[in-house]
VOTI-895720 format. One record per residue (C-alpha): residue in one letter; chain; y, x negated, z negated. Coordinates in nm, 4 decimals. Each point is the difference from the previous one (the first is absolute). Layout:
<pts>
+--------+--------+----------+----------+----------+
| residu | chaine |       yy |       xx |       zz |
+--------+--------+----------+----------+----------+
|      a |      A |        Y |        X |        Z |
...
+--------+--------+----------+----------+----------+
</pts>
This chain:
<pts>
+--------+--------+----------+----------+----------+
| residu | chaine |       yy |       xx |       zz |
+--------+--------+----------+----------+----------+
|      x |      A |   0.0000 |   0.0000 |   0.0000 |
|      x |      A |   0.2565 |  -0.3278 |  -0.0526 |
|      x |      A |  -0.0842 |  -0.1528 |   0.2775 |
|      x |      A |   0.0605 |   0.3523 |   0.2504 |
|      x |      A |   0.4072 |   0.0389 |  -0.1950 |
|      x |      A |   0.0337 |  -0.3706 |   0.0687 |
|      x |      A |  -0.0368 |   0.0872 |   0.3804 |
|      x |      A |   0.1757 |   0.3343 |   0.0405 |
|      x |      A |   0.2751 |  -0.0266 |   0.2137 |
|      x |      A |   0.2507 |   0.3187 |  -0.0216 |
|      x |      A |   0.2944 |  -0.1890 |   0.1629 |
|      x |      A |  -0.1005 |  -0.1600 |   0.2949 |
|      x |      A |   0.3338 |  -0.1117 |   0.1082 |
|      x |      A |   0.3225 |  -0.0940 |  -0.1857 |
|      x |      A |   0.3401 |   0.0522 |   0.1457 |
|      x |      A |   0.2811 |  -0.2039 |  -0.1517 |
|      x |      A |   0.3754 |   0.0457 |   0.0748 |
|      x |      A |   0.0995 |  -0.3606 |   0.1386 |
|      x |      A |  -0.2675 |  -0.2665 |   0.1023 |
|      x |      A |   0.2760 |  -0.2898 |  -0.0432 |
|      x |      A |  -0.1796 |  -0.2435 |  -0.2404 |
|      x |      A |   0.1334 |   0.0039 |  -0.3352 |
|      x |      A |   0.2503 |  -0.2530 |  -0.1088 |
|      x |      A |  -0.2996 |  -0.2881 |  -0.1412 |
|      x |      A |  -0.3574 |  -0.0819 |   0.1046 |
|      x |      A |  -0.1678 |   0.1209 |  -0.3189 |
|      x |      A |   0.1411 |   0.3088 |   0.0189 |
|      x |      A |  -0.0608 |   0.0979 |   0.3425 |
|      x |      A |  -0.3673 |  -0.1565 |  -0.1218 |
|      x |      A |  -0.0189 |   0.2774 |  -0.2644 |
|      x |      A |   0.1193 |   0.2876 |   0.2224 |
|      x |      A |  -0.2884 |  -0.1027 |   0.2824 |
|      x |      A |  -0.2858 |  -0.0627 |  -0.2400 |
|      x |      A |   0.1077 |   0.3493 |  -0.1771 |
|      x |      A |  -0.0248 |   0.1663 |   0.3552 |
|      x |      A |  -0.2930 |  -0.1521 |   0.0759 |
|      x |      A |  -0.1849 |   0.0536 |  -0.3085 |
|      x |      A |   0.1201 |   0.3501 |  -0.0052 |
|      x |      A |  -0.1055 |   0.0921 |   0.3732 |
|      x |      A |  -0.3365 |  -0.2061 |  -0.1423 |
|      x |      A |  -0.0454 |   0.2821 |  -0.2404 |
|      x |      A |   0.1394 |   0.2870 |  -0.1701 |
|      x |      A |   0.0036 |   0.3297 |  -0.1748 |
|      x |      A |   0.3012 |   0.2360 |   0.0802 |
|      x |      A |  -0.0989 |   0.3631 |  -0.0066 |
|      x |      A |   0.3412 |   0.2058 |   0.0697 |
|      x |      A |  -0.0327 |   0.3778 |  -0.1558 |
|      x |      A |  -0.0654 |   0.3032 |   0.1911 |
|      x |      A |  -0.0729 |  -0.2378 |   0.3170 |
|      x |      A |  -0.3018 |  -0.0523 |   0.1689 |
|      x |      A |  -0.1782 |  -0.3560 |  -0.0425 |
|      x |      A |   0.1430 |  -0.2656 |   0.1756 |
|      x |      A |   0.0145 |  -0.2521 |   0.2210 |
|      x |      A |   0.3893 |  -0.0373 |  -0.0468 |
|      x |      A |   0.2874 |  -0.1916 |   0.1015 |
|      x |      A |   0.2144 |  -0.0557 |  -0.2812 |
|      x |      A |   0.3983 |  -0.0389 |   0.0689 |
|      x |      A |   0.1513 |  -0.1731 |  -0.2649 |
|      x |      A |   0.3702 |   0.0322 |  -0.0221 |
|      x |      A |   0.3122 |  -0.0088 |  -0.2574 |
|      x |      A |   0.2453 |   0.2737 |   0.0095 |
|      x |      A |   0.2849 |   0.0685 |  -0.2631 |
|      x |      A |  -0.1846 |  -0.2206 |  -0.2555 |
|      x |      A |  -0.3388 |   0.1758 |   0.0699 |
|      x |      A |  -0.3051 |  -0.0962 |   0.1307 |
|      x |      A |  -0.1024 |   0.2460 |   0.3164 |
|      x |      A |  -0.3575 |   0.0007 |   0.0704 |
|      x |      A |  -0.0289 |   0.1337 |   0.3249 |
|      x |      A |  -0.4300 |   0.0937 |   0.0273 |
|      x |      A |  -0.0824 |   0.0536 |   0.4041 |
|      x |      A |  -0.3297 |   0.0399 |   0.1435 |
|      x |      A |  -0.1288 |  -0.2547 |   0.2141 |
|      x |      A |   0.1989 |   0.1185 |   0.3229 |
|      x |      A |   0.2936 |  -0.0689 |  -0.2155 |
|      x |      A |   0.1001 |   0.4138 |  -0.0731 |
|      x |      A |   0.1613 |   0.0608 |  -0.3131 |
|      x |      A |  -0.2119 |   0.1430 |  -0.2376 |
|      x |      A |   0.2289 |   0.0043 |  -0.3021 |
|      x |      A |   0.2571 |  -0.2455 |  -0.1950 |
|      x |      A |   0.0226 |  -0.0530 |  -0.3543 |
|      x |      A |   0.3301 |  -0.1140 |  -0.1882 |
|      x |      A |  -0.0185 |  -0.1724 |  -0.2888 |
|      x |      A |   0.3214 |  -0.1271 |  -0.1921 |
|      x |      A |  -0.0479 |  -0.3862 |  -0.0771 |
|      x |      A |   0.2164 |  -0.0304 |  -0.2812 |
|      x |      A |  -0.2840 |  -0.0037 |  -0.2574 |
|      x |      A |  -0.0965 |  -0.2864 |   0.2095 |
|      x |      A |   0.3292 |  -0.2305 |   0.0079 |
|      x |      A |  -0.0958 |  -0.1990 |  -0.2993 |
|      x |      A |  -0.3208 |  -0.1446 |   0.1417 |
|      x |      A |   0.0967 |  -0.0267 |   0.3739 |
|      x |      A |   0.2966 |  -0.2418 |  -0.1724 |
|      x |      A |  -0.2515 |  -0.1478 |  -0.1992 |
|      x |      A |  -0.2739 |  -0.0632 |   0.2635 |
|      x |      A |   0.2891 |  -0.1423 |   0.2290 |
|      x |      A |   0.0326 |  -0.2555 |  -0.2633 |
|      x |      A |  -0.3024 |  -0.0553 |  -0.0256 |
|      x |      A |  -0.0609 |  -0.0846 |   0.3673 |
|      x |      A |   0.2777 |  -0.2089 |  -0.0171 |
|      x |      A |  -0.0983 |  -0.2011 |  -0.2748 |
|      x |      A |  -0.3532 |  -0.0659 |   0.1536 |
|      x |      A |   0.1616 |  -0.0998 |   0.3311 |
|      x |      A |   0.1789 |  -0.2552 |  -0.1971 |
|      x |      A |  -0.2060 |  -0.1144 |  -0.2199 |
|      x |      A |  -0.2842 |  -0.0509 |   0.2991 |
|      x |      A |   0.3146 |  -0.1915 |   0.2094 |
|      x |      A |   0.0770 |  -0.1933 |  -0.3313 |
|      x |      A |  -0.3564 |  -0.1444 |  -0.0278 |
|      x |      A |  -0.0608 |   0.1796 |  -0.3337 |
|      x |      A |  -0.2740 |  -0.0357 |  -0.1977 |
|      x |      A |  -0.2774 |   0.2509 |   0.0613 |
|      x |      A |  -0.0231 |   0.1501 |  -0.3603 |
|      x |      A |   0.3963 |   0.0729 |   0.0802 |
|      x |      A |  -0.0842 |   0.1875 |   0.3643 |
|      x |      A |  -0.3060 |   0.1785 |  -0.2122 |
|      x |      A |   0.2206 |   0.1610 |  -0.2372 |
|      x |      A |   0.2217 |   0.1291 |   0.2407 |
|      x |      A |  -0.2866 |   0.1405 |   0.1864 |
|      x |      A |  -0.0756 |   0.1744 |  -0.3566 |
|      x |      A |   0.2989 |   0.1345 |  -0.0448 |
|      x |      A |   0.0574 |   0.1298 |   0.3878 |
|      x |      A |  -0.3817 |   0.1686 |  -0.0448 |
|      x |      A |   0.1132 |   0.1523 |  -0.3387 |
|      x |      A |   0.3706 |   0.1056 |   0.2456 |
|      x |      A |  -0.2442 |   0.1444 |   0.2736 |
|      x |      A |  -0.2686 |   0.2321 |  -0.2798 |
|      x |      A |   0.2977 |   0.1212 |  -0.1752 |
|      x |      A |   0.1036 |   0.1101 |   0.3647 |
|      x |      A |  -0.2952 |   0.1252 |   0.0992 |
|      x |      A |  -0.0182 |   0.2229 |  -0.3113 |
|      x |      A |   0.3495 |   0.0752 |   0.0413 |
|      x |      A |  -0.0341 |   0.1532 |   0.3669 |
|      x |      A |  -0.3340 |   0.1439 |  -0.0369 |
|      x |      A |   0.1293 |   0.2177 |  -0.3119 |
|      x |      A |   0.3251 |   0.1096 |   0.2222 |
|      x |      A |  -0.2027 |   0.0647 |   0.2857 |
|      x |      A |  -0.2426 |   0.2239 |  -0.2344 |
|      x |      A |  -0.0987 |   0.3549 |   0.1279 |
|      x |      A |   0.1428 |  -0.1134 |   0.3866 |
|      x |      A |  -0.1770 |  -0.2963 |   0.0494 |
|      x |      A |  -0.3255 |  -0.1243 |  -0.1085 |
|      x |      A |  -0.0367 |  -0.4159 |   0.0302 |
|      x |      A |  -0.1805 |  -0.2633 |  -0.1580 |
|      x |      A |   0.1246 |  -0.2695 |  -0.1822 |
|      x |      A |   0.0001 |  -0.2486 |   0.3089 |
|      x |      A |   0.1413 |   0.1878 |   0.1560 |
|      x |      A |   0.2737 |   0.0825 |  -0.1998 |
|      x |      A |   0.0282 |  -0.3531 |  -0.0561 |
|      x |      A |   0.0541 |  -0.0828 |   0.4182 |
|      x |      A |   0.2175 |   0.2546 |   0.0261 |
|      x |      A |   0.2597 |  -0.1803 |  -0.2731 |
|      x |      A |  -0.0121 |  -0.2778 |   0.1845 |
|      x |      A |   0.1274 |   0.1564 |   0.2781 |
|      x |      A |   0.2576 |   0.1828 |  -0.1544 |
|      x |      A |   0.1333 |  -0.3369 |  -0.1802 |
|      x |      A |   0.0377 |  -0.1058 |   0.3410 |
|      x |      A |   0.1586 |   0.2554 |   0.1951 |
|      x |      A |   0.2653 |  -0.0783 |  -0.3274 |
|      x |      A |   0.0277 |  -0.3559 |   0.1089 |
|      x |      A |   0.1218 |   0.0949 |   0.3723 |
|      x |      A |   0.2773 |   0.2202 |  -0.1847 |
+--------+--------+----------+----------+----------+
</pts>
């Protein structure tokens, strides 16, 4: 039964507003693996639609996160809004976070250094995950992975703003 949620694949494609790369190498790292692992598997079960596949748009609007669920021709199916303020706090935080890791990595750090920031950005990402899977509650049902991908992403639609 693990093994058959590890590959379900709801979203089968992830639409992003701007393709630029983001502004350093790590983070544009972080927002490909996240896509990747996230089209790699997932769990998103929108209510009151039928199963997937999906395309997912991801979008921010007015300090909200739109996600835009289409079917695999890419016809809406229905978008949720969800406010990101409860959110502000750790998208800061995890910014930092990536920041510090980028420099430390550049700086030559030592590796207990990088491992503790890599603590503290997994604690950043289940607090997330948590976070978005309790507003998303009664609309949206995901796993914790995938909760988890999907704050990537959002972080880094924030860093093109």
């Amino acid at each position: 039964m693990a093994e058959a949620a590890l590959d379900a694949r709801d979203i089968v494609r992830i639409e992003l507003p701007d393709n630029a790369p983001l502004p350093s190498a790590f983070a544009e790292a972080d927002r490909q693996q996240a896509v990747a692992d996230l089209l790699a598997g997932n769990r998103f079960a929108p209510a009151g639609l039928p199963p997937g596949p999906y395309a997912l748009h991801l979008a921010l609007r007015d300090g909200r996160l739109l996600l835009d669920v289409r079917n695999e021709a890419d016809e809406p199916l229905h978008a949720f809004l969800l406010a990101l303020g409860p959110f502000r706090r750790l998208i800061k935080d995890y910014q930092m976070v990536i920041s510090s890791h980028e420099q430390a990595v550049t700086e030559g750090a030592a590796e207990a250094r990088i491992q503790a920031i890599d603590m503290g950005r997994r604690g950043l990402h289940n607090e997330a995950a948590e976070l978005l899977q309790e507003r998303l509650d009664g609309r949206v049902t995901l796993d914790f992975e995938t909760a988890r991908r999907l704050f990537t992403l959002v972080c880094a639609m924030h860093q093109r703003i």
